[in-house]
N, C-alpha and C positions, 0 to 999 in steps of 0.2 A: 308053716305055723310060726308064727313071732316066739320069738325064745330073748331070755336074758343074757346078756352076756356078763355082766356083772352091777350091783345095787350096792351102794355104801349109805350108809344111815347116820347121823351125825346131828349137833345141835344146829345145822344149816335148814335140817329137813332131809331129804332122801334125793341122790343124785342117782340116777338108771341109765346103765349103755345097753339101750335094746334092738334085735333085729326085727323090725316091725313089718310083716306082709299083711295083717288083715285089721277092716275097719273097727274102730269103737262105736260104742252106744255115744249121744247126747249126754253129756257127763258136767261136774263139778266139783268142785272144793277146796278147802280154806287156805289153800298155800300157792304162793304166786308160784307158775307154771312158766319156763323158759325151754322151748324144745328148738335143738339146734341138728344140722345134715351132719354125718361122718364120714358117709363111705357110703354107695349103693346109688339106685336110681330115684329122684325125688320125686316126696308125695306131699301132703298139703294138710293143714291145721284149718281147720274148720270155727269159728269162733265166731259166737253169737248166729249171725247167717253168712258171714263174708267167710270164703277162702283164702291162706294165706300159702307160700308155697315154704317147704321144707325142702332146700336144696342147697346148691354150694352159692354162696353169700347170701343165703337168704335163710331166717329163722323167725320163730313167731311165740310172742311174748302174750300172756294169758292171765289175768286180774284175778287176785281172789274171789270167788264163787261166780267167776262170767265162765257161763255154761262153753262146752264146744265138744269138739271130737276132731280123731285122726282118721284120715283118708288115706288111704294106697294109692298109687294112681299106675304100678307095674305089679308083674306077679315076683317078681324078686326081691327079697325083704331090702329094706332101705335101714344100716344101722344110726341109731341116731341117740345123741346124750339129751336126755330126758331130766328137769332140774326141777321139784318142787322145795318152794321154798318159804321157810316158816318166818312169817310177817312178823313176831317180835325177833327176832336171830336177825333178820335185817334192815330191824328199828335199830337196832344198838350197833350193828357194823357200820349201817351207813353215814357217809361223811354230812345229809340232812339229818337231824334229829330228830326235828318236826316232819318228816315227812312219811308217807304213809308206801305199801308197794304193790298201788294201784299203777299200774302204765299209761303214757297218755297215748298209745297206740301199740295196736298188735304186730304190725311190719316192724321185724328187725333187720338191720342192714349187717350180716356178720362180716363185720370189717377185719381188717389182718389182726389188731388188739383180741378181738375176741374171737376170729380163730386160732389164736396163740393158745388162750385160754381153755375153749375146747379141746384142742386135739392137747393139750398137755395133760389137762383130766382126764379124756380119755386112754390114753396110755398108761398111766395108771393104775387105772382101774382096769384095762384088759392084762395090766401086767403083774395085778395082784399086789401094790405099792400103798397099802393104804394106810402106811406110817409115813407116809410120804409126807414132812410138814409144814409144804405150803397148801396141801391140797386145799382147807380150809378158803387159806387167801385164795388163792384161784376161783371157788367158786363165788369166795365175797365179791373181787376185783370182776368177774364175770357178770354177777348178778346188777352190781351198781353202775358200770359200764352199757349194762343193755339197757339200766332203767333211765340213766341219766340219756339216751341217744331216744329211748321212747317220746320224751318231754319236749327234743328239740322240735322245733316251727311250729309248736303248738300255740295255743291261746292263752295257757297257764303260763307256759315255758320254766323258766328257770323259779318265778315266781311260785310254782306251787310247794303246798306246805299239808298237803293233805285234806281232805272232804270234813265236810262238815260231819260231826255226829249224828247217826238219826237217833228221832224221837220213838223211842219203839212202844207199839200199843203192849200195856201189861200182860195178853190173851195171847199174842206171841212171844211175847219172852215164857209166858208158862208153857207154850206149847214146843218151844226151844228145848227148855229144860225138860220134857217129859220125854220127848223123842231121842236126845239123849239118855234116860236114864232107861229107856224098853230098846234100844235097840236089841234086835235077837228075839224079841216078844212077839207071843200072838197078837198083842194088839195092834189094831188097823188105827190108819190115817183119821179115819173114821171115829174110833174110838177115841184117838187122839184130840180132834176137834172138840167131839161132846165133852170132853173131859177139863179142855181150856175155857170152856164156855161159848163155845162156838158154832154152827153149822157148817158140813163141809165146804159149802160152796162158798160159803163167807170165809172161813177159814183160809182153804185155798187163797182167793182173793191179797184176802190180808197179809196173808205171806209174802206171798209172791213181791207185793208193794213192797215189803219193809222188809225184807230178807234180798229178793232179786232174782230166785228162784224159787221152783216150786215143791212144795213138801215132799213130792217121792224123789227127787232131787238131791236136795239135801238129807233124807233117811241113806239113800242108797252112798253119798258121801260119807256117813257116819261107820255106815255098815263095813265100806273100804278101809276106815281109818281103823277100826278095829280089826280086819281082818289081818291087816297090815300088823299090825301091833303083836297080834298074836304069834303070826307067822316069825317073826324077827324074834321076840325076846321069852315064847315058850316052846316048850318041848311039845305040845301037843300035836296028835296025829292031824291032820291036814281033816280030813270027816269030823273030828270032833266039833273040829271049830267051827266047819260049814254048821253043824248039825247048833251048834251054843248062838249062832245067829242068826238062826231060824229055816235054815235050808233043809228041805226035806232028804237031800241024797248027796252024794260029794260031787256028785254032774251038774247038780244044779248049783251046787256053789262054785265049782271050776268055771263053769259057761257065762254064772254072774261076774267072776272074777277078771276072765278073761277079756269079757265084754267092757268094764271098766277098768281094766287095769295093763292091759295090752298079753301078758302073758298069765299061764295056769300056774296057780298058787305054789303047787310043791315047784313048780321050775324057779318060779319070784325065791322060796324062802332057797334053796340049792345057790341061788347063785349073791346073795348075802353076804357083803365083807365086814368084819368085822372095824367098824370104823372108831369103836372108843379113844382110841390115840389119838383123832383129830381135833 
């Protein structure tokens, strides 16, 4: 069973050293994803349809809301530093200003810089150092490091400065904001649609163009992000919070959790460091 070894939470976003043995769901969301080898036997980052390997020099870099999932590929947990990272925290670190923390590809080549970088976090964080205060820099010099190495031989190259803005139809930006404000709610997908002015099948559609994913997608991102939130900064029992996001039992919220989130919720919030100092 994949367990945590330890999660630190901070204005970077949420950095996780986990023992990962079993696959995830097709997953998403809003914070650029960097999963790097530690220790164990290597498995592989699944992103969009191409596999990418998680192993020693090799790591796979994940664009806000490009769908993917992790693969096992031995029965023996593989641990590995898990980095989600919150797209304004590294507009403002990074040395672009204009730039956006899209990657111009998923292959990362973990060179000796940025195994530095890992295994220095990681130590860390197995060693319970989470005053430690460069940890910050490390994940900033970590994250700009693998984004700047994404961009090289590309077509953009050094040249880019970020995507164009989309034009979003007004019927998704309401449908944005509703699924936001029900997460936990009976209301369906469905409901959601009629409610923006839309027909599921149109809706779906719609989305999917001008979002990039598709709405149980990004519901069940939301869902995470709350679950998340919950589990870190209250007290509540681990069932209430399955039960205030719509899950009928705490098995079904552990199974949803586990399925997107690599480990069962009370082990996530158990292993918790308290990172304010950073």
């Amino acid at each position: 069973m994949s367990t945590a070894a330890a999660v630190i939470h901070g204005p970077f976003g949420r950095v996780c050293l986990y023992n990962m043995d079993r696959p995830m769901v097709r997953h998403a969301h809003r914070e650029g994803h960097l999963v790097f080898h530690v220790q164990g036997p290597p498995a592989e980052m699944v992103v969009e349809s191409k596999a990418y390997p998680i192993a020693p020099g090799q790591a796979a870099a994940v664009s806000p809301w490009q769908p993917h999932l992790y693969r096992p590929l031995h029965d023996e947990p593989t641990l590995a530093l898990v980095l989600y990272i919150n797209p304004g925290w590294f507009l403002e670190a990074s040395r672009r200003a204009t730039s956006s923390l899209r990657f111009g590809r998923n292959a990362i080549e973990a060179s000796t810089p940025i195994n530095a970088h890992v295994h220095h976090i990681a130590r860390v964080m197995l060693e319970h150092e989470v005053d430690d205060g460069n940890v910050e820099d490390e994940i900033c010099a970590l994250t700009q490091t693998c984004f700047d190495q994404s961009w090289q031989w590309t077509t953009e190259g050094t040249a880019f400065v970020g995507r164009a803005l989309p034009v979003w139809d007004f019927r998704v930006r309401a449908s944005l904001r509703l699924m936001r404000d029900h997460v936990g709610s009976d209301d369906t997908l469905t409901d959601i649609a009629r409610a923006a002015g839309l027909s599921r099948p149109h809706f779906y559609k719609l989305f999917r163009q001008h979002v990039g994913v598709t709405p149980n997608l990004y519901m069940n991102a939301l869902r995470m992000e709350r679950a998340i939130g919950l589990l870190t900064d209250s007290q509540d029992a681990v069932t209430d919070i399955g039960f205030d996001l719509g899950f009928s039992s705490q098995a079904s919220f552990s199974r949803f959790f586990i399925a997107n989130g690599v480990v069962a919720p009370s082990d996530y919030r158990r292993s918790v460091l308290n990172a304010m100092t950073l």
